[in-house]
C-alpha positions as CSV (number, residue, x, y, z in Angstrom):
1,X,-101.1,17.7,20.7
2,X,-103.3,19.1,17.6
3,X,-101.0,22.4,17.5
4,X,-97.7,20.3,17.1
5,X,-99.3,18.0,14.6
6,X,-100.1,21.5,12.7
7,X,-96.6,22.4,13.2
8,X,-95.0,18.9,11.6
9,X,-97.4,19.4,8.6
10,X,-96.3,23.0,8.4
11,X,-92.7,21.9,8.3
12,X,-93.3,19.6,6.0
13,X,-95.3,21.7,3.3
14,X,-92.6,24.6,3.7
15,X,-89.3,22.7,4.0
16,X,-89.0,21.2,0.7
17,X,-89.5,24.4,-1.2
18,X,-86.9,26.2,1.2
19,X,-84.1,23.1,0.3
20,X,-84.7,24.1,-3.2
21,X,-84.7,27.6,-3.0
22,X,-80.9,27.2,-1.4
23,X,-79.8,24.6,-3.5
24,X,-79.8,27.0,-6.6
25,X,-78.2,29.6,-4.9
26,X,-74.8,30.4,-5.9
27,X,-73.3,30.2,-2.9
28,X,-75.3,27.6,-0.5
29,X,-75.0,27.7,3.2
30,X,-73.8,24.3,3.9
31,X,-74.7,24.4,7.8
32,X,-78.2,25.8,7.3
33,X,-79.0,23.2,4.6
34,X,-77.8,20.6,6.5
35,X,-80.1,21.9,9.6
36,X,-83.2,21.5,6.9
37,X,-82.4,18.5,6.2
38,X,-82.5,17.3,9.5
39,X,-85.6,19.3,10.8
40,X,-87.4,17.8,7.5
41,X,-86.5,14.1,8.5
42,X,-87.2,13.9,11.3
43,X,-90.5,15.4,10.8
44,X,-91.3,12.9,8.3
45,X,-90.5,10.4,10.5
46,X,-92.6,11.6,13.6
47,X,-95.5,11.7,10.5
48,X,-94.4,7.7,9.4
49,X,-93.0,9.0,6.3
50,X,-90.3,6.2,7.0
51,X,-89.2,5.9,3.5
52,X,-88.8,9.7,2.9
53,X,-87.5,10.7,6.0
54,X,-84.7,8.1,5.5
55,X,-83.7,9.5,2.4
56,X,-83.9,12.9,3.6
57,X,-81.8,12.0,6.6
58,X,-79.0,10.8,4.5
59,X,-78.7,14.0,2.9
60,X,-78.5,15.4,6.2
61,X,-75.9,13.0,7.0
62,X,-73.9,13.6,3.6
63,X,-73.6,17.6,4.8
64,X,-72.4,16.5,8.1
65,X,-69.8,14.7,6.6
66,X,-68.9,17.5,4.8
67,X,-68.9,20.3,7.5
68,X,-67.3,17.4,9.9
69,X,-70.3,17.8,12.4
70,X,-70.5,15.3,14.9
71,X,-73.9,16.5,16.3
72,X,-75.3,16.5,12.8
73,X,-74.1,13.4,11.6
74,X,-75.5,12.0,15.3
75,X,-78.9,13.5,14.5
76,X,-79.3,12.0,10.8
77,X,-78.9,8.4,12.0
Protein backbone atom coordinates (compact mmCIF):
# COMPACT_ATOMS: atom_id res chain seq x y z
CA UNK A 1 0.00 0.00 0.00
CA UNK A 2 3.02 2.51 0.89
CA UNK A 3 4.61 1.96 -2.80
CA UNK A 4 1.22 3.16 -4.56
CA UNK A 5 0.80 6.00 -2.08
CA UNK A 6 4.57 6.90 -3.33
CA UNK A 7 3.31 6.48 -6.76
CA UNK A 8 0.09 9.00 -6.42
CA UNK A 9 2.45 11.55 -4.79
CA UNK A 10 4.88 11.03 -7.60
CA UNK A 11 2.07 11.71 -10.13
CA UNK A 12 1.08 14.40 -8.56
CA UNK A 13 4.51 16.38 -8.15
CA UNK A 14 5.36 15.48 -11.90
CA UNK A 15 2.00 15.86 -13.67
CA UNK A 16 1.47 19.44 -13.34
CA UNK A 17 4.74 20.51 -14.75
CA UNK A 18 4.33 18.00 -17.77
CA UNK A 19 0.57 19.78 -18.52
CA UNK A 20 2.54 22.94 -18.76
CA UNK A 21 5.38 21.85 -20.58
CA UNK A 22 2.65 20.68 -23.49
CA UNK A 23 0.42 23.52 -23.22
CA UNK A 24 3.19 25.84 -24.66
CA UNK A 25 4.01 23.74 -27.27
CA UNK A 26 3.14 24.79 -30.66
CA UNK A 27 1.52 22.02 -31.62
CA UNK A 28 -0.19 20.18 -28.39
CA UNK A 29 -1.15 16.65 -28.45
CA UNK A 30 -4.67 16.79 -27.68
CA UNK A 31 -5.08 12.98 -26.77
CA UNK A 32 -2.07 12.88 -24.56
CA UNK A 33 -3.04 16.05 -22.69
CA UNK A 34 -6.34 14.90 -22.21
CA UNK A 35 -4.77 11.39 -20.73
CA UNK A 36 -2.83 13.88 -18.11
CA UNK A 37 -5.58 15.31 -17.26
CA UNK A 38 -7.28 12.42 -16.36
CA UNK A 39 -4.36 10.38 -14.68
CA UNK A 40 -3.83 13.78 -12.52
CA UNK A 41 -7.60 13.79 -11.32
CA UNK A 42 -8.03 11.08 -10.40
CA UNK A 43 -4.98 10.95 -8.50
CA UNK A 44 -6.02 13.92 -6.63
CA UNK A 45 -9.04 12.44 -5.84
CA UNK A 46 -7.69 8.98 -4.52
CA UNK A 47 -5.27 11.77 -2.28
CA UNK A 48 -8.92 13.86 -1.21
CA UNK A 49 -7.85 16.64 -3.20
CA UNK A 50 -11.73 16.86 -4.05
CA UNK A 51 -11.65 20.42 -5.03
CA UNK A 52 -8.63 20.12 -7.34
CA UNK A 53 -9.25 17.00 -8.81
CA UNK A 54 -12.71 18.25 -9.88
CA UNK A 55 -11.27 21.06 -11.65
CA UNK A 56 -8.76 19.06 -13.18
CA UNK A 57 -11.30 16.50 -14.30
CA UNK A 58 -13.16 19.10 -16.19
CA UNK A 59 -10.33 19.90 -18.22
CA UNK A 60 -10.09 16.37 -18.94
CA UNK A 61 -13.66 16.35 -19.80
CA UNK A 62 -13.34 19.64 -22.00
CA UNK A 63 -10.51 17.59 -24.29
CA UNK A 64 -12.89 14.70 -24.59
CA UNK A 65 -15.31 16.78 -25.88
CA UNK A 66 -13.03 17.97 -28.23
CA UNK A 67 -11.40 14.67 -29.54
CA UNK A 68 -15.19 13.17 -29.25
CA UNK A 69 -13.89 10.48 -26.80
CA UNK A 70 -16.46 8.62 -25.14
CA UNK A 71 -14.09 6.70 -22.81
CA UNK A 72 -12.46 9.99 -21.83
CA UNK A 73 -15.38 11.93 -21.31
CA UNK A 74 -16.63 8.62 -19.17
CA UNK A 75 -13.53 8.76 -17.12
CA UNK A 76 -13.62 12.62 -16.14
CA UNK A 77 -17.01 12.32 -14.54
Amino acid sequence: MQSGRCHDQGRRAILPGALDTLENQASVDEILLGQIWLVLGETQRKAGENVRALDTLQRAATSARRLNSLEMRARSH
